[in-house]
C-alpha positions in Angstrom: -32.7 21.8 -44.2 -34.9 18.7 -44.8 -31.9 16.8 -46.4 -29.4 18.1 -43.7 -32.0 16.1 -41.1 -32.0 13.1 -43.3 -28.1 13.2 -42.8 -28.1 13.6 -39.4 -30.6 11.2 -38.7 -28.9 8.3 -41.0 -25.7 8.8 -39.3 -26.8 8.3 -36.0 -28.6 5.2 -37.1 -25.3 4.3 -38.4 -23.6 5.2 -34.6 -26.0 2.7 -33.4 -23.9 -0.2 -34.9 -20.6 1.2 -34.6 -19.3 -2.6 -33.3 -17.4 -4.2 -35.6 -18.5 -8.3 -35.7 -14.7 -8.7 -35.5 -14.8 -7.2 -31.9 -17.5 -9.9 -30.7 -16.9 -12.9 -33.1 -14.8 -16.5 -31.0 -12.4 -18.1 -32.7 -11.3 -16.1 -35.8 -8.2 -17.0 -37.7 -6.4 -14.1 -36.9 -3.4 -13.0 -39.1 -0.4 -12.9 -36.3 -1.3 -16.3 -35.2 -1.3 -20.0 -36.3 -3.6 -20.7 -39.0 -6.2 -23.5 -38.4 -9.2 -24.5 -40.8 -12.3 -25.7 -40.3 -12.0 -30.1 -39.7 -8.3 -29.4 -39.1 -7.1 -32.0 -35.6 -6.1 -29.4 -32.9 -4.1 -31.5 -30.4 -4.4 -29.3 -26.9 -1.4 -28.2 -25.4 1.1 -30.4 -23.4 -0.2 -29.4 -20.2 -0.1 -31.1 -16.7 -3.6 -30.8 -16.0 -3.9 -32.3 -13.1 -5.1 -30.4 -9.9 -2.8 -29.7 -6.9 -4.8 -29.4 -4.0 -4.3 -25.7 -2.4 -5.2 -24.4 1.5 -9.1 -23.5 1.5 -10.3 -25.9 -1.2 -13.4 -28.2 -0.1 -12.9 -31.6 -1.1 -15.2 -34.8 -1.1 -14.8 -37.7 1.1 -16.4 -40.5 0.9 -15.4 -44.2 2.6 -16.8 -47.6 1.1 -16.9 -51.1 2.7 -19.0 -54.4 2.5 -19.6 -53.2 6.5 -21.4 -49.7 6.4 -21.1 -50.1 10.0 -16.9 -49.8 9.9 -17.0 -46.4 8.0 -19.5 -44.6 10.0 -17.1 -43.4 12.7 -15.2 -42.1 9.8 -17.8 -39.6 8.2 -19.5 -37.0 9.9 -23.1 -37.5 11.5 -26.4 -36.5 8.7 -22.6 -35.9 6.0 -24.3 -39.2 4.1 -27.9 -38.3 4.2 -27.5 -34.8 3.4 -27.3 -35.6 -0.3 -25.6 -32.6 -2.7 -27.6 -30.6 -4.7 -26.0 -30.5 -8.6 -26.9 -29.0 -11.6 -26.1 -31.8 -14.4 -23.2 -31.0 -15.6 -22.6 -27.4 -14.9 -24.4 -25.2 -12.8 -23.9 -21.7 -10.8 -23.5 -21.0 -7.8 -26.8 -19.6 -5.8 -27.7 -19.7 -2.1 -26.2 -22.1 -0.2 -23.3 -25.0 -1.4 -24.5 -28.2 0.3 -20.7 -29.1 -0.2 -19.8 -26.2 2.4 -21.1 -27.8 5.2 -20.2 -31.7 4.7 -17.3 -31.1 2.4 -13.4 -30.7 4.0 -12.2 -28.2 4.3 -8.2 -27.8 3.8 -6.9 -25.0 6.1 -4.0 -22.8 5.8 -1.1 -24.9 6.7 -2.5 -28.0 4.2 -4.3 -29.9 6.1 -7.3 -31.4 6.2 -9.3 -32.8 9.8 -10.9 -36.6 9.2 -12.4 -38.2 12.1 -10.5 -40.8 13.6 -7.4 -40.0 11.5 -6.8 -36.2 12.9 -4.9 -33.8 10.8 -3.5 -35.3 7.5 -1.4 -32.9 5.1 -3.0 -33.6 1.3 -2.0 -29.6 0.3 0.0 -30.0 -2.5 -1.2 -33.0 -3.1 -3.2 -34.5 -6.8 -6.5 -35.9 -5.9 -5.2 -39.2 -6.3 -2.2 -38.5 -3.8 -4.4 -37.6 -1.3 -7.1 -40.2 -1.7 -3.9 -42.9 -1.4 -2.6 -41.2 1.7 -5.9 -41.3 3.4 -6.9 -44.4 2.5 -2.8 -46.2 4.1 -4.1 -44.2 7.2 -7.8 -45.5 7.6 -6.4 -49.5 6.5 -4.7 -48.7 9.4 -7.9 -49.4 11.6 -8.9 -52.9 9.7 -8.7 -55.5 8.6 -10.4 -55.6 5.4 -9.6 -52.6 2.8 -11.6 -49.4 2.8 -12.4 -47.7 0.0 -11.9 -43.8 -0.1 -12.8 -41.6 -3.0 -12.0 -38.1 -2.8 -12.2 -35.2 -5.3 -12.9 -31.3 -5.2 -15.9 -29.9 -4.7 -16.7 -29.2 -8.6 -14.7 -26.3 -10.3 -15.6 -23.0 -8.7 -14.5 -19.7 -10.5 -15.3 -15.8 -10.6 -16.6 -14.3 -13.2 -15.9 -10.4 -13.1 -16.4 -7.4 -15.2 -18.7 -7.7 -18.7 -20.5 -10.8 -17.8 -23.9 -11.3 -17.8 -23.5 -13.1 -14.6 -20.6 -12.1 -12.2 -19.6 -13.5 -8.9 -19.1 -16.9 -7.5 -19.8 -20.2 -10.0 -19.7 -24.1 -10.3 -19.3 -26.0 -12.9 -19.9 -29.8 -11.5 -17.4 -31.3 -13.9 -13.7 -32.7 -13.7 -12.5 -30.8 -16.7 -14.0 -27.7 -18.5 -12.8 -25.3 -21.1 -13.2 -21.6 -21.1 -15.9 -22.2 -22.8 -17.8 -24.1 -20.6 -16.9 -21.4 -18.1 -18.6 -18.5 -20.4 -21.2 -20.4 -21.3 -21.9 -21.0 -17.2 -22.0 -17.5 -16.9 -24.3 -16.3 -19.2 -21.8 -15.6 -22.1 -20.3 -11.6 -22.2 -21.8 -8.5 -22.7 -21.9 -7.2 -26.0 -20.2 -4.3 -25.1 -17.2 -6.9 -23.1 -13.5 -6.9 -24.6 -13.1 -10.4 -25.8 -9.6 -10.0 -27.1 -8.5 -8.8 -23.4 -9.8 -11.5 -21.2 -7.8 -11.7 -18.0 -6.8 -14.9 -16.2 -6.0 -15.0 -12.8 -4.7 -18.2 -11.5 -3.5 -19.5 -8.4 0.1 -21.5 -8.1 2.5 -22.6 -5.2 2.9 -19.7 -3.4 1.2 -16.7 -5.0 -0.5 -15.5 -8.8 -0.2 -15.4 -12.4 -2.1 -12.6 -14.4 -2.6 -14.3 -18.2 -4.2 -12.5 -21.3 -6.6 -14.5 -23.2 -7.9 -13.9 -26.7 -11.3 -14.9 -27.2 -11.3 -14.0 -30.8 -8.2 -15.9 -31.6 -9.1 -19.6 -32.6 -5.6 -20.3 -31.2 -6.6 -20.2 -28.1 -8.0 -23.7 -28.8 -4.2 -25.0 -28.5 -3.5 -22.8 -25.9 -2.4 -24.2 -22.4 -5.4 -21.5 -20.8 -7.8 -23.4 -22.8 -9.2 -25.5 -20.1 -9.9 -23.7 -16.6 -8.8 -24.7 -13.1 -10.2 -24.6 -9.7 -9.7 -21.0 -7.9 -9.5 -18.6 -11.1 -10.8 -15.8 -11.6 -12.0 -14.4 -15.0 -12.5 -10.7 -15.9 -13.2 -8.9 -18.9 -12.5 -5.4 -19.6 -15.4 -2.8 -21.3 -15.2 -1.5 -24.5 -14.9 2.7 -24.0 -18.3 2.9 -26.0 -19.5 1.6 -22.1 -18.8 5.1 -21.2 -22.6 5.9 -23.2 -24.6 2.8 -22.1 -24.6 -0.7 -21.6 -25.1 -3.0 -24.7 -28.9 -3.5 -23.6 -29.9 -0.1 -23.7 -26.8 1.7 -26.1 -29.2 1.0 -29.5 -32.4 2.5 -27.8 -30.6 5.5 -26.6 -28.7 6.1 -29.9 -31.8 5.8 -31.9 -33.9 8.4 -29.3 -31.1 11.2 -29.7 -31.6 10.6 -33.1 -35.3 10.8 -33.5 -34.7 14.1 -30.9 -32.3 15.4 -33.4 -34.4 15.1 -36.6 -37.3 16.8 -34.2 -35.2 19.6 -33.4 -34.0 19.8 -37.2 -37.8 19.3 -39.1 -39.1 21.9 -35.8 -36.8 24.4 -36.6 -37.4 23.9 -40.4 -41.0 24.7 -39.7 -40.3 27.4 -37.7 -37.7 29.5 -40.4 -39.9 28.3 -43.3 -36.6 27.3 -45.2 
């Protein structure tokens, strides 16, 4: 009876780390994909990566002159003096976005409100497109150039399912990689389906729904390697999520075993076998 416990007990230990390191390990050379070694050049994908400007983004605007005085009926009162709040080169996003309130909002139709100039379509628009038509329009008032910069308000995604951290986050960069995204969000769970990361990205017009493979070091050629403005991550679970999360799934398996080598040794007592 003694050795029948012993068995019992080892192979719930054993349950405990029923994960294969192949589940949870990045950037594997995987057999049905392209081979690459370690120092090997891995030229990223021929991608336009360049941002079109969508309805509801917040973008930046900022005018510049050797007159101060000529650009202040262009920016709104307390905008410049507000300052924005950043996190180096990546942070999340928690409590209020400074860039909410002095940022611009594009609405529905494209367009974006900037005093003196009224309504100016810049959806559909690259950053640089839209910082040219808005700085012809504001020349328009002098004499001597303005300068405009203008940019989005960092790169916001959301993070769903087996993250550590889910909702709403910012990365204050111009380009970042999946990486960088995971990373900003606390990494996933243990327990989170790396192979089966979904991408939900916005285009002209409507969504695409894109698999990812964390696992697959292919992914470092991929044209989803970098992130964009608007998406939206999620991760499924593993099934073994059905027992516990990845914090507390060791703990619990090791108590039903220590319960089940109680029950085994008690009732060993008990018969005197």
């Amino acid at each position: 009876m003694r050795k029948i416990a012993l068995y019992f007990l080892f192979l719930s230990l054993l349950g405990s780390s029923c994960i294969s390191n192949k589940r949870i390990t990045y950037l594997q050379n995987l057999s049905d994909s392209t081979s690459y070694e370690l120092d090997e050049f891995i030229p990223f994908a021929e991608v336009d990566y360049e941002y079109i400007l969508q309805p509801f983004d917040i973008v930046e605007i900022d005018f510049a002159t050797s007159d101060e005085e000529l650009t202040e009926a262009f920016s709104y009162q307390n905008s410049r003096n507000m300052g924005v709040v950043r996190a180096g080169s990546g942070g999340q996003s928690q409590g209020s976005d400074p860039l909410y309130f002095i940022g611009y909002s594009i609405d529905k139709d494209g367009m974006v409100e900037v005093p003196k100039l009224g309504k100016i379509k810049i959806g559909g628009l690259t950053e640089e497109q839209a910082k040219v038509k808005i700085q012809e329009g504001i020349n328009k008032f002098f004499k001597e150039e303005v300068y405009v910069k203008l940019r989005i308000a960092g790169i916001r995604y959301t993070t769903l399912g087996e993250f550590n951290n889910v909702g709403v986050q910012i990365i204050y960069k111009n380009r970042a990689t999946i990486f960088d995204a995971l990373a900003n969000s606390g990494e996933t769970t243990l327990l989170g389906k790396k192979n089966k990361l979904f991408l939900i990205r916005q285009y002209d017009g409507g969504v695409k729904i894109h698999q990812i493979n964390l696992n697959d070091r292919a992914l470092l050629a991929s044209p989803f390697y970098f992130i964009q403005p608007n998406d939206i991550l999620y991760i499924e679970p593993m099934k073994i999520r059905q027992i516990g999360t990845a914090d507390n799934l060791t703990a619990s398996l090791a108590l039903i075993a220590g319960l089940l080598a109680s029950a085994l040794l008690f009732i060993n007592l008990v018969t005197g076998n």
